[in-house]
Structures are given as structure tokens and as C-alpha cells.
DRENDO-1510 file (C-alpha; in Angstrom, 1 decimal, always signed):
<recs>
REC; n; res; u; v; w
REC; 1; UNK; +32.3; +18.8; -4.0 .
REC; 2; UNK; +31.2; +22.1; -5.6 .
REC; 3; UNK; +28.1; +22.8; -3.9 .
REC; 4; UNK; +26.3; +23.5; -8.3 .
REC; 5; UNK; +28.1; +20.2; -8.9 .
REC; 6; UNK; +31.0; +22.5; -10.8 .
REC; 7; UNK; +34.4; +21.8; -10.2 .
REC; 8; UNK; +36.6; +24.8; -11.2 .
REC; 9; UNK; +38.8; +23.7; -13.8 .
REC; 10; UNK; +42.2; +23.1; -13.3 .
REC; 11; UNK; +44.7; +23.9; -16.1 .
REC; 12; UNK; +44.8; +28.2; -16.0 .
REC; 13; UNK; +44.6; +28.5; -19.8 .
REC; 14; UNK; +40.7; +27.1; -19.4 .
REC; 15; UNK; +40.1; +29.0; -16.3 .
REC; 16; UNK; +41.5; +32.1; -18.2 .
REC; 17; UNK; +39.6; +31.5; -21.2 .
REC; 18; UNK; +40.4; +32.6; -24.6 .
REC; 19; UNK; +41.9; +31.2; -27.5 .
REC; 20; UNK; +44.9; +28.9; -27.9 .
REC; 21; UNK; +46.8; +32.0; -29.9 .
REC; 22; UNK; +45.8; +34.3; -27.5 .
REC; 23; UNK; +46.9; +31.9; -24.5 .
REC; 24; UNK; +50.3; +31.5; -26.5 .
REC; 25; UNK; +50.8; +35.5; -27.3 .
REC; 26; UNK; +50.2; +35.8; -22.9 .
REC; 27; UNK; +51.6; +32.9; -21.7 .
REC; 28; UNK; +53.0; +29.9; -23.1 .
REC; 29; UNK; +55.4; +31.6; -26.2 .
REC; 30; UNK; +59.2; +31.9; -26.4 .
REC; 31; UNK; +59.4; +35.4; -25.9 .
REC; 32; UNK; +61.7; +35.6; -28.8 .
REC; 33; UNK; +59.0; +34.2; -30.7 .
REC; 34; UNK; +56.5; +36.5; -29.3 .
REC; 35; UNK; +58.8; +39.6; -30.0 .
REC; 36; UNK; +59.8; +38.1; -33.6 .
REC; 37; UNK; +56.0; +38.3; -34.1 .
REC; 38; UNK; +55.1; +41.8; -32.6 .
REC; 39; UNK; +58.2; +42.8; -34.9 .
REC; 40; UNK; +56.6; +41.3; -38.2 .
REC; 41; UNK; +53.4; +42.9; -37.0 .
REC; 42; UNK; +54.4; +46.3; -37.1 .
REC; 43; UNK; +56.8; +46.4; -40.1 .
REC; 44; UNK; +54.0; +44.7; -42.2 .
REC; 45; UNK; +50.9; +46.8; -40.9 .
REC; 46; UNK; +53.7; +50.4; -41.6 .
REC; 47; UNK; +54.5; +48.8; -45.1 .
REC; 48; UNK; +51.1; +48.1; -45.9 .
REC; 49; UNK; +49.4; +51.7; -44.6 .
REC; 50; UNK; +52.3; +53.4; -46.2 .
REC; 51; UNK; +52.0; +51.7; -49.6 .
REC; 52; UNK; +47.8; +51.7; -49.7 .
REC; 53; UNK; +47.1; +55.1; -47.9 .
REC; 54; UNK; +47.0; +57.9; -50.5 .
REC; 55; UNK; +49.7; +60.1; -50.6 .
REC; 56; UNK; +51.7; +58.5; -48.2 .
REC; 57; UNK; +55.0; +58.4; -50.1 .
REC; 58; UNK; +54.3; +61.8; -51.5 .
REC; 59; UNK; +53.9; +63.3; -47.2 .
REC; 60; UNK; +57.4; +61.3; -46.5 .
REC; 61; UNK; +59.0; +63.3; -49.3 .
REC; 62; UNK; +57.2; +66.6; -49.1 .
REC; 63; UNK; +57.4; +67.2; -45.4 .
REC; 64; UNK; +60.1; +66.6; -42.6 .
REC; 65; UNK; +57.7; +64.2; -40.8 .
REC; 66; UNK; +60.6; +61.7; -40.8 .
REC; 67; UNK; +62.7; +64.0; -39.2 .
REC; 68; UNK; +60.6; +64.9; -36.6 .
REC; 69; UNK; +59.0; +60.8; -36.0 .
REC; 70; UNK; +62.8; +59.8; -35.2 .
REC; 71; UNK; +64.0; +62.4; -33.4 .
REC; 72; UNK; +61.0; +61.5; -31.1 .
REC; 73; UNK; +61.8; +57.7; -31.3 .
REC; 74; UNK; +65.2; +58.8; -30.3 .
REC; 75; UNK; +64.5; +60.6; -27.3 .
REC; 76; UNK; +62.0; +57.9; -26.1 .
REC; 77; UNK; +64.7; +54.8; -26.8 .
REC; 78; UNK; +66.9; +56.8; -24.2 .
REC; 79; UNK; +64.4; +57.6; -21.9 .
REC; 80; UNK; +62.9; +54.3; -21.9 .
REC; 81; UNK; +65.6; +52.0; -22.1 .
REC; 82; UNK; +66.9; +54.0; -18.6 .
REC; 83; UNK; +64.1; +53.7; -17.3 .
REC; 84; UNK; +63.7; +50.2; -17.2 .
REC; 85; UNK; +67.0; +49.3; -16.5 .
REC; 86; UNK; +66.4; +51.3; -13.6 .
REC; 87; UNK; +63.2; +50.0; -12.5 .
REC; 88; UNK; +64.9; +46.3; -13.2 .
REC; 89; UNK; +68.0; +47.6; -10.8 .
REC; 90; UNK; +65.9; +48.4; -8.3 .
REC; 91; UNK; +63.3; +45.2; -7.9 .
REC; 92; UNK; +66.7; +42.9; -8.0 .
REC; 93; UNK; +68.2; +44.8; -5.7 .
REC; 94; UNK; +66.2; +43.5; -3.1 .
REC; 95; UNK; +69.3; +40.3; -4.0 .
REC; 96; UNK; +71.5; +42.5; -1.9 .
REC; 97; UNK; +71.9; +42.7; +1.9 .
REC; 98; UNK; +73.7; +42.5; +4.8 .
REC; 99; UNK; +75.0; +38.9; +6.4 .
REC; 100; UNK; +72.4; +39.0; +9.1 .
REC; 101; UNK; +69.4; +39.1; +6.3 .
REC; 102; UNK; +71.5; +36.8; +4.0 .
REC; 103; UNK; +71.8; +33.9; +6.9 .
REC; 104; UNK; +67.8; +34.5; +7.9 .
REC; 105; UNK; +66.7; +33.8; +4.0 .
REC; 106; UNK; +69.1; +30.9; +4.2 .
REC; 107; UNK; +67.4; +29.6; +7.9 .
REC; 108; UNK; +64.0; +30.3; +6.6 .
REC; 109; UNK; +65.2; +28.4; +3.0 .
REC; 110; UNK; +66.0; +25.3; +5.1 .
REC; 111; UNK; +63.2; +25.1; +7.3 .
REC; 112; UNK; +61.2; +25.1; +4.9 .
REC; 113; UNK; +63.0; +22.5; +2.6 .
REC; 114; UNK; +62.9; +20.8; +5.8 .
REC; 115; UNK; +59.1; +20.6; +6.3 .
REC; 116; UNK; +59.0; +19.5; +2.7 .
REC; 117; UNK; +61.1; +16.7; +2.9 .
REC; 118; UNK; +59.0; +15.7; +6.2 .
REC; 119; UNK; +55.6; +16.0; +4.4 .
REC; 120; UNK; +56.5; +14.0; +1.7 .
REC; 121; UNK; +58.6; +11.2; +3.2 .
REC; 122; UNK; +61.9; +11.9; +1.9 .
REC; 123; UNK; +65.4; +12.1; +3.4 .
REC; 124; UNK; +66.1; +15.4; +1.7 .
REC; 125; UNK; +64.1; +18.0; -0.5 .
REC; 126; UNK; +65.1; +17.9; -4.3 .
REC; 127; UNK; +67.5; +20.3; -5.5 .
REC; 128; UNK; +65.6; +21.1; -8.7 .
REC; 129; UNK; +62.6; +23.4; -8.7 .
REC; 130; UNK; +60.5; +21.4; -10.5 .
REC; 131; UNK; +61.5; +18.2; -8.8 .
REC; 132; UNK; +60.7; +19.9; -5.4 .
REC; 133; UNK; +57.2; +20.8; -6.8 .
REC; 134; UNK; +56.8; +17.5; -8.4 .
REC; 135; UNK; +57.2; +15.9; -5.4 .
REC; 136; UNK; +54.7; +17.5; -3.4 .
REC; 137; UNK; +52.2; +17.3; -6.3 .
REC; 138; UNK; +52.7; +13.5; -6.5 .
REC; 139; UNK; +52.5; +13.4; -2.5 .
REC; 140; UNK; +49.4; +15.0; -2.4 .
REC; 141; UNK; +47.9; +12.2; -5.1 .
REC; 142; UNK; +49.0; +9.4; -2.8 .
REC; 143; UNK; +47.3; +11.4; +0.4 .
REC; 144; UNK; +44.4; +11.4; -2.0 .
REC; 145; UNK; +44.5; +7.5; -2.5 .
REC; 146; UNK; +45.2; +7.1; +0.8 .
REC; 147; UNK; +41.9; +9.0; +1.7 .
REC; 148; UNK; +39.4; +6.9; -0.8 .
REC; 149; UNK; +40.9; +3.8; +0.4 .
REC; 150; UNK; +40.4; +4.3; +4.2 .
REC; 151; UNK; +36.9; +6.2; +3.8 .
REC; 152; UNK; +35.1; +3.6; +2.1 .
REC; 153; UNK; +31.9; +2.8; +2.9 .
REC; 154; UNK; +31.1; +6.1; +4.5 .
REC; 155; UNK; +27.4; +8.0; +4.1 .
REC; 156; UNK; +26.8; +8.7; +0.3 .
REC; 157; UNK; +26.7; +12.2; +1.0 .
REC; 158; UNK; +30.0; +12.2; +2.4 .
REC; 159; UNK; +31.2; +9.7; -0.4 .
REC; 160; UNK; +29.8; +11.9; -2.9 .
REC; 161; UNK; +32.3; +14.9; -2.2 .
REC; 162; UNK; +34.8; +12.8; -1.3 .
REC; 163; UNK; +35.1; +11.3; -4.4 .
REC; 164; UNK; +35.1; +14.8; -6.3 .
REC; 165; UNK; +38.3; +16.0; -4.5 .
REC; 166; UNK; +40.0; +12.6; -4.2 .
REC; 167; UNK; +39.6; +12.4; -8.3 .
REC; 168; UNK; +39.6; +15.9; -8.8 .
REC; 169; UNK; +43.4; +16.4; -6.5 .
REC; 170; UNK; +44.9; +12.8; -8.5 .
REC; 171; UNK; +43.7; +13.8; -12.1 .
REC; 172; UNK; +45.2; +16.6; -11.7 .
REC; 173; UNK; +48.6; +16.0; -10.0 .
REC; 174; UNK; +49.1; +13.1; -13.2 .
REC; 175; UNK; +48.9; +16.3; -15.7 .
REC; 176; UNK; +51.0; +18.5; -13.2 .
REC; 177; UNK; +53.4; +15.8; -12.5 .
REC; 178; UNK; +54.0; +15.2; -16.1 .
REC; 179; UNK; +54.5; +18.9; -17.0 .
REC; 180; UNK; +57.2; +19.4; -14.1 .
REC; 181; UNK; +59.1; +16.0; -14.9 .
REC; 182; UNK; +62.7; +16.9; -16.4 .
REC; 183; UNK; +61.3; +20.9; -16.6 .
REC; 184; UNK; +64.2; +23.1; -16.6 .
REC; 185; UNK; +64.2; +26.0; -14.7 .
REC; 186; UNK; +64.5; +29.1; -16.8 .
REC; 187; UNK; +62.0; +27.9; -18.7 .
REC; 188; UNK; +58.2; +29.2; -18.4 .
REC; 189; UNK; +57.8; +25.2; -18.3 .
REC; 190; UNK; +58.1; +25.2; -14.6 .
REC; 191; UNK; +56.0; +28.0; -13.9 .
REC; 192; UNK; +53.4; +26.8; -16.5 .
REC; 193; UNK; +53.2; +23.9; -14.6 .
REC; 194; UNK; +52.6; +24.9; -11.2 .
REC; 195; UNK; +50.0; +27.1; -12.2 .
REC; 196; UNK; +48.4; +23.9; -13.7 .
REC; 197; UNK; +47.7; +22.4; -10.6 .
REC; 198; UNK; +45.0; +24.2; -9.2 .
REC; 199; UNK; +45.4; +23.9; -5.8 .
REC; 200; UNK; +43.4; +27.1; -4.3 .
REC; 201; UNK; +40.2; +25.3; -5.2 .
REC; 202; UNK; +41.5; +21.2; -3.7 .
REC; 203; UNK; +42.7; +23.2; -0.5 .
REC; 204; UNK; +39.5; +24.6; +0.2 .
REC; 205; UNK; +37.6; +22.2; -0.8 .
REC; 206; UNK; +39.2; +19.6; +1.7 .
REC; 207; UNK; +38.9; +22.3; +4.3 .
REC; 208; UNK; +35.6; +22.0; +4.1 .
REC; 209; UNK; +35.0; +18.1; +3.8 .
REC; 210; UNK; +37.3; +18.1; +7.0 .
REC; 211; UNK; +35.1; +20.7; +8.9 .
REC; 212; UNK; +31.6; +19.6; +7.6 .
REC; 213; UNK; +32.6; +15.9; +7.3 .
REC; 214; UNK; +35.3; +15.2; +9.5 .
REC; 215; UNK; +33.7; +13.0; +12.1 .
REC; 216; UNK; +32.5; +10.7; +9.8 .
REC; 217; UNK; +35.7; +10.0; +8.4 .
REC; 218; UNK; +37.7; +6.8; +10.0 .
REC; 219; UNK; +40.8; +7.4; +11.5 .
REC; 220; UNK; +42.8; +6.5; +8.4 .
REC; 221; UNK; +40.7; +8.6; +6.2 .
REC; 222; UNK; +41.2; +11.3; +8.8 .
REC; 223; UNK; +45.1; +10.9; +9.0 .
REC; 224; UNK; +45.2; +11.1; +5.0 .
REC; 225; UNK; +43.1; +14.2; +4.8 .
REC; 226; UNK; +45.3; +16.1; +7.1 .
REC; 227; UNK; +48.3; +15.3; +5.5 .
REC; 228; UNK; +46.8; +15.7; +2.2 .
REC; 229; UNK; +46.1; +19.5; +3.5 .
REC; 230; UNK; +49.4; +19.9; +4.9 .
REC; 231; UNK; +50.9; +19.1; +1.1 .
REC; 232; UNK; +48.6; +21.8; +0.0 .
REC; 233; UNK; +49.7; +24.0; +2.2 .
REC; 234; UNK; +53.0; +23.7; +1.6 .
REC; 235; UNK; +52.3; +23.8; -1.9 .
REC; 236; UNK; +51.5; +27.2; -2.1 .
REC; 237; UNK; +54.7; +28.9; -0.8 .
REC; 238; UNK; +56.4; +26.4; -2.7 .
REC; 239; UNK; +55.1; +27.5; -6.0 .
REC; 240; UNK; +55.3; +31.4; -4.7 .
REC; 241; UNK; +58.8; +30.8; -4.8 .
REC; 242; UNK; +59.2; +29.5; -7.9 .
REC; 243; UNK; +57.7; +32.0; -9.1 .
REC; 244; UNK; +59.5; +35.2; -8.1 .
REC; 245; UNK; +62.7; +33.4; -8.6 .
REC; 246; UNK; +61.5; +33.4; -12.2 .
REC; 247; UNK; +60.1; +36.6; -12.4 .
REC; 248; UNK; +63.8; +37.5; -11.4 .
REC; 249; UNK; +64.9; +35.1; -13.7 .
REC; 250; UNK; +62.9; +36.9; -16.5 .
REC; 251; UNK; +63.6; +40.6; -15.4 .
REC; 252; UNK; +67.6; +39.9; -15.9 .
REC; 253; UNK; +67.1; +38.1; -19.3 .
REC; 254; UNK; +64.5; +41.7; -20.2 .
REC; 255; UNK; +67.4; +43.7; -19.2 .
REC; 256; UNK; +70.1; +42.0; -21.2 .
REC; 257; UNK; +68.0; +41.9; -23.8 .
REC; 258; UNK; +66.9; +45.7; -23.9 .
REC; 259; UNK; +70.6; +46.3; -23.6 .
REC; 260; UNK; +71.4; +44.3; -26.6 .
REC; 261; UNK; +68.5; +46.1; -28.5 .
REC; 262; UNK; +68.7; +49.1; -27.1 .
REC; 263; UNK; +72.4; +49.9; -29.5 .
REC; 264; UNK; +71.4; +48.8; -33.0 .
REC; 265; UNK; +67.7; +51.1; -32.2 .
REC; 266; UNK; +70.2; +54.1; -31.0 .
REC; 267; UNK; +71.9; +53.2; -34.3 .
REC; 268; UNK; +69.5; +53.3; -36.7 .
REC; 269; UNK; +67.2; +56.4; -35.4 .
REC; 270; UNK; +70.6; +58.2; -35.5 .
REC; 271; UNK; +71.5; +56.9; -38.9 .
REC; 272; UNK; +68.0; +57.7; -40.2 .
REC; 273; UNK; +67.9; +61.8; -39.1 .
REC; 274; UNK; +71.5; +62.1; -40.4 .
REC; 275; UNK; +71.9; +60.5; -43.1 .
REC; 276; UNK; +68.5; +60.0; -45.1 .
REC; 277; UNK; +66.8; +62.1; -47.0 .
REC; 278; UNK; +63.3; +61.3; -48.2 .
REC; 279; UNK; +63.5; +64.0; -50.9 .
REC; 280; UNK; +66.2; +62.5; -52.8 .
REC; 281; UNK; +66.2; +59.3; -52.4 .
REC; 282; UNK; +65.2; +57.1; -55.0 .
REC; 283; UNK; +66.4; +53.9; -54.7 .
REC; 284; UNK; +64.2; +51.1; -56.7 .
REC; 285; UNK; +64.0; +47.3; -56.9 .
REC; 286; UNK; +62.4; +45.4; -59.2 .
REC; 287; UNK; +61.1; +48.8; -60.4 .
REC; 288; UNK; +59.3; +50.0; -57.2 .
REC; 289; UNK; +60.2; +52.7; -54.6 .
REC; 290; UNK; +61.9; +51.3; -51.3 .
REC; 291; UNK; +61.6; +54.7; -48.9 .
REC; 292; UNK; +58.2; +53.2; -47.7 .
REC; 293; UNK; +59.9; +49.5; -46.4 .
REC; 294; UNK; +62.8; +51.4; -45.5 .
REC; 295; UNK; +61.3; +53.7; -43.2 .
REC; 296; UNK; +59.2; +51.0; -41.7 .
REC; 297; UNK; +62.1; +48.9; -41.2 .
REC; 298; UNK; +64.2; +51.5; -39.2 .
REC; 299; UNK; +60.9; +52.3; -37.4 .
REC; 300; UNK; +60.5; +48.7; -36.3 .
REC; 301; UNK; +64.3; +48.7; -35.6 .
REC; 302; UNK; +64.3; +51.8; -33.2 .
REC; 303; UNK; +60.9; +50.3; -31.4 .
REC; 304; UNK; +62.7; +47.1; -31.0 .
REC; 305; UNK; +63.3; +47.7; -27.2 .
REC; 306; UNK; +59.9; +48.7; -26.6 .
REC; 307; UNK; +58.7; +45.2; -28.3 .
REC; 308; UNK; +61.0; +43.1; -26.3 .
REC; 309; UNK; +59.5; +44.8; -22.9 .
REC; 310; UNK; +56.0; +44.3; -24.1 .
REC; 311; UNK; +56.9; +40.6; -24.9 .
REC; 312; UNK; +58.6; +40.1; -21.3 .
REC; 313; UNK; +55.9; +42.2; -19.1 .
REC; 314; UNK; +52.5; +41.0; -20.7 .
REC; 315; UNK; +53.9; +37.7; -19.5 .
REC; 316; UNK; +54.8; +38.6; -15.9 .
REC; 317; UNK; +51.9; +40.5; -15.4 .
REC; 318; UNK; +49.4; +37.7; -16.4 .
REC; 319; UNK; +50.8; +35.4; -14.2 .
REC; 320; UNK; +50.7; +38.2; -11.3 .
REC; 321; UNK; +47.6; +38.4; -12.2 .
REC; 322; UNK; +46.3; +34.6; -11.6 .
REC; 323; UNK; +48.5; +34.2; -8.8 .
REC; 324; UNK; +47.9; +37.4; -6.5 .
REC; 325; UNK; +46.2; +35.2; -3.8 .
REC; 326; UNK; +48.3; +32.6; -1.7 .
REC; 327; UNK; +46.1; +29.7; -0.3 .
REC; 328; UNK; +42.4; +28.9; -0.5 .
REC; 329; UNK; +41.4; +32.0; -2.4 .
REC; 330; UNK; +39.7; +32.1; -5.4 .
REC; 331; UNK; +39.5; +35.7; -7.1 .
REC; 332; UNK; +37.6; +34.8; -10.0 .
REC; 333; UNK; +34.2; +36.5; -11.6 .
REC; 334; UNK; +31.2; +35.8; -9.3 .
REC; 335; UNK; +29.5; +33.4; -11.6 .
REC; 336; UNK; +32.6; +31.3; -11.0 .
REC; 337; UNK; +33.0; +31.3; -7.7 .
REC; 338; UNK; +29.5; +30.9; -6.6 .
REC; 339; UNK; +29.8; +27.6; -7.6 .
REC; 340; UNK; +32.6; +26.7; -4.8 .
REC; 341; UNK; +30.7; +28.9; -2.0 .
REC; 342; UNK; +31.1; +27.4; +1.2 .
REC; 343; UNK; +27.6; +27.5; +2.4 .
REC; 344; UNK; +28.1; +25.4; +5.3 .
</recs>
């Protein structure tokens, strides 16, 4: 039990806060869908600030300021683009190695799939990601069962915190569990999942039941609490893995991307410095002058790259973010954490 009579809250978009766009723009959106709407941002807000900002038309005409914007946004395509593909090359290297380090990641791999399947009571650990992860969530609700049945009738201030983890652990695994079933990995679903299931806070808080509480637990109840920390436990790496498989996952599908986006911006910037010319070009439809959407549209074009990798990385770094700590660490604002002090 939270020692204000706070649990933390489990799903990260209310630990996070803010609003269900902003949780989507971060988190939870295609990023095709994100980029799609950080292109129609920018092409929109360039149409709009050339067409209402006085004189605008009349500066792209009178000046070489379309020249000199591309030429820029030409340079900073190539420059950029290289420099992520390099950066990308050189975090996915870390693939690469000799036998020796290939056949230790495979022993560690197994012992640990190995430990799994013993935690949970399975011949074998499930292929899948998300089956794997699913299976130690829904473990850790039975050890959590397990642990109200056998500790009934124990002191009310014992019951009393009890009951906040058992419910708090089984509530949570239901929403976890359903998130991971048939999630396919590739997917942020996987990820989103695992983050759900707030298992910093259940870890530490039946830590501290077993240190403060332990001996007036019955032997079942203490047997259940053990293993229900052991699943915990093994949660963690579990989910760490997950995770920087995806973030690998995500920095190849960035690359490709950038690469496909990376031509048609080269394309256009060139196009734009050596072929237009703002000071005679007058093409109109339905009676109104198109340099102003044109030039925004190449613009948006030629920062197309940059979009994509702002999609991709505001992503990977918010999850970074919530999931710097492995175990029962909480790195959250004072206020919240003061509620989960272990005062003991």
C-alpha cells in the first residue's frame, strides 16, 4: 500500500499526463500518420503565412530568397540524411560480431528463456514477444491470487496492503494481458503494452510487504509472494528486451524510410533552383497565383526527411525516457513519488 493511500497509476499515458492528442502525436500514432500530419502542418501554416503576410508574393518575386532557402535545404538534405544513416549504421552495428560474442548472446538468450519457462510453469518459453510477456504478466496475476487466498485472515494492517498490491498487480495484468494478446511484433502494440503494466511500482511494493510483513504471512502466502517477485523480476529484463529489439526494429524502418524520402527531396530542391523562376512565373487557377502553394509544396517536399526523423525519434525517445530505470525505480516528480516512499 502507498503509504498517502496513492497507488501510482498504471497505464503510462496517465502517469505521463497530457492530452489524448498529445499522447497519440508521442506515442501511440502510426508514424506515417504522424509524419502525414507534421507534413499537412507545415504546407498549410507556409500557404497560409505566404498568402496573409503582406508582401509576401511580392518578396518571392522581387528577391532571390528562393534561391538562396533551397540551396540551403539542399545542403542540409545531404548533410542530414548522411548523418543519420550514419548514426543508424553505427547503433545497429552493435548486430555484428565475432562467433564467440554471437554463441554468449545465444547462451545468455536461453538461460534466460529458460528461467522463464520455470517461473511460469511452462515446458518451453513462447516464441512470440508478446506471448512471452503475456505469459509472465498473467503468471504474476495467478501469484497474486495465490497470495490473497493463502493470507487470509491475517492482521488488518497487513490485509490492508496486501489487498492494494494483490488488486492493484491482477487489475492490471487483465489490461496488460489483453493489450499483448495476438500483438504483433513490429508494431508499437507490443511495446505500448508492456509499458502498461507498471511493474516498477508492484515490485517494490511487494518488496516491502515481504520485508515489513513477511513473518506474518503463512507459508503459502509466503511461497506466493516470492514467486510473485521472482515474475517481476524477470519481467523487467523481459520487457528491456523487447524494447531495444524494437528500437532496432524502428531505427531500420527510419532508415529505409529517409532513404526513400531522401531522392524525391534531392529531386525537388534541385528542380526548384534550376528550373523555377519566381519572376516569371505566372501560372493561375481558378484565377489566383500558385507560386505561394508551389513553393510551400517543394518546401514541405525537401523537409520531408527531416519530418519522418522527427516522427520516428520523438517516439524512441519518450519511451527512453519512461523506461531509463530497470526494476523497482521510480523516477517520477517528487510529489509523485512521495507517495510510494518506503518509510519503513
Amino acid at each position: 500500500m502507498s503509504e498517502g493511500g496513492k497507488t501510482p497509476d498504471d497505464e503510462m499515458g496517465q502517469r505521463a499526463g497530457g492530452s489524448r492528442l498529445g499522447l497519440w502525436f508521442v506515442l501511440e500514432g502510426d508514424r506515417r500518420a504522424v509524419t502525414a500530419t507534421l507534413v499537412a502542418a507545415v504546407f498549410l501554416t507556409l500557404v497560409l503565412v505566404g498568402t496573409y503576410a503582406p508582401g509576401a508574393e511580392t518578396a518571392l518575386r522581387a528577391t532571390d530568397s528562393v534561391d538562396t532557402l533551397f540551396q540551403a535545404l539542399l545542403t542540409a538534405t545531404i548533410t542530414g540524411v548522411t548523418l543519420v544513416l550514419t548514426l543508424n549504421q553505427l547503433v545497429l552495428s552493435q548486430e555484428l560480431g565475432a562467433v564467440g560474442d554471437q554463441r554468449d548472446r545465444m547462451e545468455a538468450a536461453t538461460a534466460f528463456r529458460s528461467d522463464v519457462a520455470d517461473a511460469v510453469g511452462a515446458p518451453v518459453t513462447p516464441a512470440e514477444p508478446s506471448a512471452t510477456l503475456r505469459a509472465l504478466v498473467e503468471h504474476a496475476s495467478d501469484r497474486a491470487a495465490a497470495l490473497a487466498a493463502a493470507s487470509e485472515g491475517v492482521d488488518a494492517a497487513v490485509s490492508e496492503e496486501l489487498t492494494d498490491l494483490t488488486d492493484s498487480v491482477r487489475a492490471n495484468a487483465d489490461k496488460a494481458s489483453a493489450g499483448l494478446d495476438g500483438a504483433q511484433f513490429g508494431t508499437f502494440g507490443v511495446v505500448s503494452a508492456a509499458l502498461n503494466f507498471n511493474y516498477s511500482w508492484k515490485l517494490f511494493a511487494a518488496q516491502r510487504l515481504r520485508e515489513r510483513h513477511g513473518d506474518a504471512l503463512p507459508e503459502a502466502g509466503s511461497d506466493a509472494l516470492a514467486e510473485l517477485i521472482e515474475t517481476l523480476e524477470l519481467f523487467g529484463p523481459a520487457r528491456e528486451h523487447v524494447k531495444t529489439l524494437y528500437f532496432q526494429w524502428d531505427l531500420i524502418d527510419l532508415s529505409r524510410g529517409i532513404l526513400a524520402t531522401a531522392v524525391p527531396a534531392l529531386l525537388v530542391a534541385t528542380a526548384t533552383i534550376a528550373f523555377l523562376d519566381p519572376k516569371t512565373y505566372s501560372v493561375t487557377v481558378a484565377g489566383r497565383e500558385t507560386l505561394i502553394p508551389l513553393v510551400a509544396a517543394a518546401v514541405t517536399v525537401t523537409l520531408l526527411p527531416f519530418l519522418l526523423l522527427l516522427a520516428y525519434v520523438v517516439r524512441i525517445a519518450t519511451v527512453a525516457k519512461r523506461t531509463l530505470s530497470i526494476g523497482p525505480f521510480i523516477l517520477r516528480d517528487a510529489d509523485d513519488v512521495a507517495d510510494v516512499e518506503w518509510e519503513g
